[in-house]
C-alpha positions in Angstrom: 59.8 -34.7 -31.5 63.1 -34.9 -29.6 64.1 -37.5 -27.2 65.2 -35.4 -24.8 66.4 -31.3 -24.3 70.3 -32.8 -23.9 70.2 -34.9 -26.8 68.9 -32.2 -29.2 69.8 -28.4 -30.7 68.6 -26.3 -33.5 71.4 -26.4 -36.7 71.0 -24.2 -39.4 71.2 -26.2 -43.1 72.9 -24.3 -45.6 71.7 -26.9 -48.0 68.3 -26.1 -47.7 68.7 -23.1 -46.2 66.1 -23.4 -43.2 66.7 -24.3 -39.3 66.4 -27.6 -38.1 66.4 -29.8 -35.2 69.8 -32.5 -35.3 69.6 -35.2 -32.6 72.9 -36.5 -31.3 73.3 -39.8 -29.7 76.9 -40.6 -28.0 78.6 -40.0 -25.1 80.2 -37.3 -23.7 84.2 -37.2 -23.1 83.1 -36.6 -19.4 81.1 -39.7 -19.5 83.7 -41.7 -20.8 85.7 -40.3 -18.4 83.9 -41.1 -15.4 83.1 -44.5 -17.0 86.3 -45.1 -17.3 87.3 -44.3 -13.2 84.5 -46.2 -12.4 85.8 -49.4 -14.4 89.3 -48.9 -13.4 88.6 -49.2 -9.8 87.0 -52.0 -9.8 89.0 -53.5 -11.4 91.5 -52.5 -8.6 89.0 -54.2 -6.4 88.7 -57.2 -8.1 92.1 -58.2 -8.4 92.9 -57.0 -4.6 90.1 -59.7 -3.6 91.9 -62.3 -5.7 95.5 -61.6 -4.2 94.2 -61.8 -0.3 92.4 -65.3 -1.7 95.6 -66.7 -3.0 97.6 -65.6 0.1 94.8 -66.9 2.3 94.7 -70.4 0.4 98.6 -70.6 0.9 98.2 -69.9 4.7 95.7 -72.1 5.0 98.2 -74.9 3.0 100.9 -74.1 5.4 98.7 -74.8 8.4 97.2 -78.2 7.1 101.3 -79.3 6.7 101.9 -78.3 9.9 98.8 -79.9 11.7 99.5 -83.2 9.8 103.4 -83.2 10.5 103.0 -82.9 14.2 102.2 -86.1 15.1 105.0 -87.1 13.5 107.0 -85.1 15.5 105.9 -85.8 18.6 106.3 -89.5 17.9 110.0 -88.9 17.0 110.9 -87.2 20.4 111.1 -83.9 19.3 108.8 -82.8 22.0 109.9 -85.0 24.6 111.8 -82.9 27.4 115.4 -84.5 27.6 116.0 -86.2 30.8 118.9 -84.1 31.5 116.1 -81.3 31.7 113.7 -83.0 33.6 116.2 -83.8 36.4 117.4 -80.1 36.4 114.0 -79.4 37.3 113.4 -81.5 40.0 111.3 -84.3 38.2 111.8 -88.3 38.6 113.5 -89.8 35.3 
């Protein structure tokens, strides 16, 4: 008994000259194919997840610097407003 109607058709034997019933196993080239696609994309998908991570991670880097450097620049008087400014503005130096 066959496995299955795809996997099975009726091949004459010129050996012993009667009709018999041949199973094939494998895959299709459509199958392979579509296998294939399927792979390939996510693949694709994969490795798109990966690049946003490592871009994220180095955003994320660039904002720790930055929050850990400001204190340091506020302490040097890079944010203090020049007095020159202040009086232009009306404000008590």
């Amino acid at each position: 008994m066959a496995c299955c109607t795809r996997c099975t058709n009726v091949k004459w034997s010129g050996v012993s000259g009667q009709w018999s019933l041949a199973t094939t196993h494998g895959f299709t080239l459509a199958e392979t194919l579509i296998a294939s696609v399927v792979l390939a994309v996510s693949v694709v998908a994969v490795s798109g997840a990966i690049i946003a991570s490592q871009q994220q991670t180095t955003v994320s880097q660039e904002d720790m610097i930055a929050i850990s450097l400001a204190p340091d620049l506020s302490l040097a008087g890079v944010f203090e407003v020049p007095q020159v400014a202040a009086m232009a503005l009306g404000g008590a130096v």
